[in-house]
N, C-alpha and C positions, 0 to 999 in steps of 0.2 A: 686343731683349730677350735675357739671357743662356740660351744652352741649358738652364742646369740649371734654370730658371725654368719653362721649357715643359714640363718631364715630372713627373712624381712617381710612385714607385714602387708607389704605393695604384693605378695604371692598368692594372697587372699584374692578374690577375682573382684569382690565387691567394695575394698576398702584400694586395692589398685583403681579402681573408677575414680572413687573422692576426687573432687578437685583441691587444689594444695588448700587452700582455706579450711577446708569440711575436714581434711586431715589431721591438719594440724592441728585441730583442737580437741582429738581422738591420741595423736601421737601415745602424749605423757599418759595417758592412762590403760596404753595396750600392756599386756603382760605376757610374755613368753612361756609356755607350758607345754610338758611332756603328756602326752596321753597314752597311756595302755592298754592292750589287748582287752576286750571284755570292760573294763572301765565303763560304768554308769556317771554319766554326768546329769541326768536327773531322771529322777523315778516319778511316774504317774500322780501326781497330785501334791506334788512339792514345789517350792515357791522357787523361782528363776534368780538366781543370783548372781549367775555370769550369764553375756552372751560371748560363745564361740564363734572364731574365723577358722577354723580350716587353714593348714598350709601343708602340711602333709599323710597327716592323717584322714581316714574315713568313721563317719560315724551315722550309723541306722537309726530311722525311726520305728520304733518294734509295738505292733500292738500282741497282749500276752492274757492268751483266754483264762477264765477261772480254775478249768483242768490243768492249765502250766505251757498250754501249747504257744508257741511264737511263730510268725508272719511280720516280715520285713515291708513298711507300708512306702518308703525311700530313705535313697542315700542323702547324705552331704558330706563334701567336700571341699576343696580351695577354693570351688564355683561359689560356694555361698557362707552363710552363717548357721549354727545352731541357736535358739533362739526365739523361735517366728512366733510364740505365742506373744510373748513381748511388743512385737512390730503390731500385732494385730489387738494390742491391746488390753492382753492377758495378762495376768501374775503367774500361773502356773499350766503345767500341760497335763495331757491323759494320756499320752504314752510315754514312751520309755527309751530312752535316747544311752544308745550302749555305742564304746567306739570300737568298731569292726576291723580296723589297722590302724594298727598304732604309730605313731608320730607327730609332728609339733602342729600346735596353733597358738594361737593369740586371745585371750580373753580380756574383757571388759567390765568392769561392775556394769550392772543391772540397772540403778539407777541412772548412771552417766550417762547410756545408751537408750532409756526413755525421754530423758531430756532432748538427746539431737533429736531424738525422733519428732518432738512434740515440738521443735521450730521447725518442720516441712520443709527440711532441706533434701541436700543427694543424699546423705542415708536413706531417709526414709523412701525415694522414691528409689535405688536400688533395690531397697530391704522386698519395696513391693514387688518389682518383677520380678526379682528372685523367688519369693510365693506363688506368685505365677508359673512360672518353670516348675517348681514342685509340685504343685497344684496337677500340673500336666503329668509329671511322673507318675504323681500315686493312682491316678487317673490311667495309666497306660498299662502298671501296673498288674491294675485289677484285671484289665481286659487279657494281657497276655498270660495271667494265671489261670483264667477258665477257659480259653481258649488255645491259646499254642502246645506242642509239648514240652517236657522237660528240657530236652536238647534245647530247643530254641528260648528256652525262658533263662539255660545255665549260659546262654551266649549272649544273650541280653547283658545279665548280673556281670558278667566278665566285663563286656566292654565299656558298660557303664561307671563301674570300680576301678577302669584300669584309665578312663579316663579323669578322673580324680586325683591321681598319685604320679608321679615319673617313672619313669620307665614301664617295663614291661612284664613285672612279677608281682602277684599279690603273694603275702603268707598268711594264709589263712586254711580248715579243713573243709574236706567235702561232708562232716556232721554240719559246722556252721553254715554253709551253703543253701543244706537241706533245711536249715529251722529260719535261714532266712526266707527262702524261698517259702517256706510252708507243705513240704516236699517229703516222701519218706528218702534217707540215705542210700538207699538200696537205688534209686533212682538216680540221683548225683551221681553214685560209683557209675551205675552204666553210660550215662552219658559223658561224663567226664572220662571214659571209656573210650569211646566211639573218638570225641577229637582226639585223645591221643594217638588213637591209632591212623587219624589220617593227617596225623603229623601238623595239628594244627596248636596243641600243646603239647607243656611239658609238665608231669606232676610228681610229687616226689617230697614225702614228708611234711605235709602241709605247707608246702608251697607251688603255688602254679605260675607258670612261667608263659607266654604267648609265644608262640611262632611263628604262626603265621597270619598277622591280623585284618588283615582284607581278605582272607578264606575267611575266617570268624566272623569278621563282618559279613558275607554272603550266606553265613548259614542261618544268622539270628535271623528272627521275626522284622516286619517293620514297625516292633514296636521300638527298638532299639532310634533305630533313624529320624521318628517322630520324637522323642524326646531330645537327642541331642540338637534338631530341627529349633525347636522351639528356646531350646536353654540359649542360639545362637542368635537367633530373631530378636529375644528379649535384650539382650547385652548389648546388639547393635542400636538398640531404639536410640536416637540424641535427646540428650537431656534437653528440656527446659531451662537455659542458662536464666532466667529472670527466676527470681525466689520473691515470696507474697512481703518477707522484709531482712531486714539485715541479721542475720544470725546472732544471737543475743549468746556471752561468755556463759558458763557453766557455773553457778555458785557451788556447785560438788567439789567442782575440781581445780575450783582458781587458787586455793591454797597452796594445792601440788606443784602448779606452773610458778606462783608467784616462789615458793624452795626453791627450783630448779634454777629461777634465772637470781636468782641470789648469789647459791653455789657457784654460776657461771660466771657473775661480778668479780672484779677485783679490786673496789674498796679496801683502803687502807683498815685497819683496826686502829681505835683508837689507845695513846699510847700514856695519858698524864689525864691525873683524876678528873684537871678541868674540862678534858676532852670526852671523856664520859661524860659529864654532869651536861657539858653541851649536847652533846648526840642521845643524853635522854630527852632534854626541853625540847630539840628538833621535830625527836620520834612522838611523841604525844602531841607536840601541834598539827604535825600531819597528819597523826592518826583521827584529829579531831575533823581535819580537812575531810580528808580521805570520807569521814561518816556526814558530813554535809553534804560533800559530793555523790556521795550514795544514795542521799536523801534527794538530791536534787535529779540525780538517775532515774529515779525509782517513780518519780512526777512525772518526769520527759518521756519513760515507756507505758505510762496508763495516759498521757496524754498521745501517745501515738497510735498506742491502742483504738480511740474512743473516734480520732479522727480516722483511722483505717475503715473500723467498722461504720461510720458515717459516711463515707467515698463508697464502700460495698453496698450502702444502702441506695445512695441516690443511683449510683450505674447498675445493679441488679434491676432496679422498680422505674428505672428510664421511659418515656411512651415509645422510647425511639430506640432500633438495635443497634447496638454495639458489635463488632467483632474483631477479633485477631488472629492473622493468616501468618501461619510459618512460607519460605520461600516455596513450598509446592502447592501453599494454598490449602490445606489441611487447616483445620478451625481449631484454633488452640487457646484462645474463650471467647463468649460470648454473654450477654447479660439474659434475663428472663424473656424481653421485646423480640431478643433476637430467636430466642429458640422456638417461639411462639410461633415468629413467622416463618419459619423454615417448619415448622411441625415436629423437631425432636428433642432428644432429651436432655438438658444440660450433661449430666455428666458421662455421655455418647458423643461428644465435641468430637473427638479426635477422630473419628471413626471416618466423616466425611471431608470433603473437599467443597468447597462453598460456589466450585462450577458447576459442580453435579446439579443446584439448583436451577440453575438458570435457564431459563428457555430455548433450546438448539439451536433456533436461529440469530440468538442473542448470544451465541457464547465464545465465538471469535472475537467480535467487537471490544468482548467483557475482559478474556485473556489478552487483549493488546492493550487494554486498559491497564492492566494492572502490570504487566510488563513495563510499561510508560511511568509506573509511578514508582517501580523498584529502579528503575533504572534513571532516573531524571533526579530521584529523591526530592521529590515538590509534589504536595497535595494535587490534589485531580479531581473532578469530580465527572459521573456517568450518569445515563440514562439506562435502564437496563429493564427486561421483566422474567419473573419467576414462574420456573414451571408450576402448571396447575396440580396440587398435591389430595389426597382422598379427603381432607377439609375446608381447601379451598380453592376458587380458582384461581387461575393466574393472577399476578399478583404486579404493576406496575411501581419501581423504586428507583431514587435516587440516590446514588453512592458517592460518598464524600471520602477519598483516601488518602492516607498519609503514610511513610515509613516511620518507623522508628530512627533514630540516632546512627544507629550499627547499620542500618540499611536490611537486617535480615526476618523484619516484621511486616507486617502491613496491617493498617489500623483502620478500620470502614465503623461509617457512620450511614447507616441505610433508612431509608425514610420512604413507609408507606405511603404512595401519592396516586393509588388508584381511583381513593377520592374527589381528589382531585380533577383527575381526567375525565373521572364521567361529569364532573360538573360542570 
């Protein structure tokens, strides 16, 4: 069977998320690649030129002291991308990215994948919980290498590697283990010792085999449970389906797509000299179109530009708050008016529920409010008051709500009127 047969880039866990849109304009420029054993795909201070998906290989992030010693700081795998300095912003990284089992992934130029990043779509907010999950590992990391023993740090590295690849066998040595781990060998052998002998692996020529992996699972640490806790938590979050604007085409890569669907045409060739001489005068008047139209594109997105940033202005610096409720009611924006009067942080939105504010005795009334307006889909307007918070007190508002279109938003206009009532 032909390699490119066996993988498909939906195996990647973060490029499976894409919605078909954010895909498909990633498709044509994925690349199918063999990675091996030891293979460095980039060294400490060199400039990022692919980003890696993971589909069945592993690949560590190694920080390597000046004496030559190495400490495995996390893995990736099919869960995520090689990459993150990119996502965050970067050209290049400080550690040293070696693939630890060998097998396929997917690469991307570097440029391509700054571009979606930089229209604030699902990549980028993948790319960031995916950071997050990591962020957590190297994080749990540090804590089970000064604190657990070897045993439980070798059944940690096991289950976390073996959930990365299929099946149930890494090949890899107990040397490489120990310089992952940061561990002497002598260590690795006894522990890797100890499960084989209670029959919880199987080892044999640099390969380990699992047998029984819910004993393994009971013998790790919990640092083991906490990480894969968190990589699950992240992946379930629902996306934000509204994006800030409409995904703008890639000038990297419009060439490649505009081949493809060439190749894929099946226009005639032209066959008599006059049909040439026509299908040139055709191809230069369109190509003249074609640069008008570019020019007239190129107006329509600095004019859309100028108005977006103009909308952000008047709703950020509003006297009056804004918000937008997902269906649990969780705040998923709010303008400056609004964070003011609730006392936190714009970019803490998400963190709360916009009941929590409300004053106890006011907060049935508030939840059949808004129940009423998810479900009526017709504006509504309440009386309502906010609990007293460490900068102010209570706080009397009237709430103006509406859904969205899809019915799965709800759109408040709140309006300080304590003024009013004391007058």
């Amino acid at each position: 069977m032909p390699f490119t047969l066996i993988f498909s880039p939906k195996q990647n866990r973060i490029l499976g998320a894409l919605a078909t849109n954010d895909y498909a304009r990633l498709q044509n420029d994925l690349e199918l690649v063999h990675l091996n054993l030891g293979q460095v795909l980039y060294e400490s201070g060199t400039p990022l030129g692919y980003v890696y998906f993971p589909i069945s290989c592993i690949v560590s992030l190694i920080f390597t002291t000046r004496k030559g010693a190495t400490a495995e700081l996390a893995i990736t795998g099919n869960d995520g991308l090689v990459g993150i300095p990119l996502v965050l912003g970067g050209d290049t990284t400080t550690h040293r990215f070696t693939v630890q089992s060998s097998g396929a992934a997917y690469r991307i130029k570097a440029e391509t994948v700054r571009w979606e990043l930089e229209q604030g779509g699902e990549l980028q907010h993948l790319a960031l919980r995916y950071i997050q999950a990591l962020m957590t590992q190297m994080a749990q990391s540090i804590v089970c290498n000064r604190h657990h023993p070897v045993d439980q740090q070798v059944c940690r590295w096991l289950l976390l590697s073996l959930d990365l690849i299929p099946g149930n066998q890494l090949n890899m040595t107990q040397e490489l283990i120990a310089n992952m781990l940061g561990v002497r060998r002598e260590a690795v052998t006894e522990a890797a010792g100890k499960l084989q002998t209670a029959g919880l692996i199987e080892y044999s020529r640099g390969r380990i085999k699992v047998l029984d992996r819910p004993a393994l699972e009971a013998r790790a640490c919990e640092c083991y449970a906490t990480v894969k806790t968190e990589y699950e938590r992240i992946f379930q979050i629902a996306s934000d389906p509204r994006s800030p604007h409409r995904p703008r085409p890639n000038p990297a890569s419009l060439r490649q797509r505009a081949e493809t669907r060439l190749a894929q045409s099946t226009t005639p060739e032209p066959q008599s000299v006059w049909d040439k001489a026509q299908l040139l005068h055709e191809l230069q008047v369109h190509q003249i179109e074609l640069e008008m139209h570019n020019e007239e594109l190129r107006h329509a997105y600095e004019e859309s530009d100028n108005l977006r940033e103009r909308y952000a202005d008047i709703y950020n610096f509003a006297p009056i708050g804004y918000f937008t409720l997902d269906p649990l009611g969780v705040i998923m924006e709010l303008n400056l008016a609004g964070a003011v009067l609730l006392g936190i942080k714009g970019s803490e939105k998400s963190r709360y529920r916009f009941a929590t504010f409300i004053q106890p005795s006011y907060l049935a009334a508030f939840n059949r409010f808004i129940e009423e307006v998810q479900h009526t889909k017709k504006k509504s307007r309440c009386e309502t008051l906010l609990s007293a918070s460490t900068h102010r007190p209570e706080v009397s508002v009237r709430i103006e709500a509406v859904p969205d279109e899809a019915g799965g938003e709800c759109r408040m206009v709140v309006i300080d009127t304590s003024a009013y009532v004391q007058d």
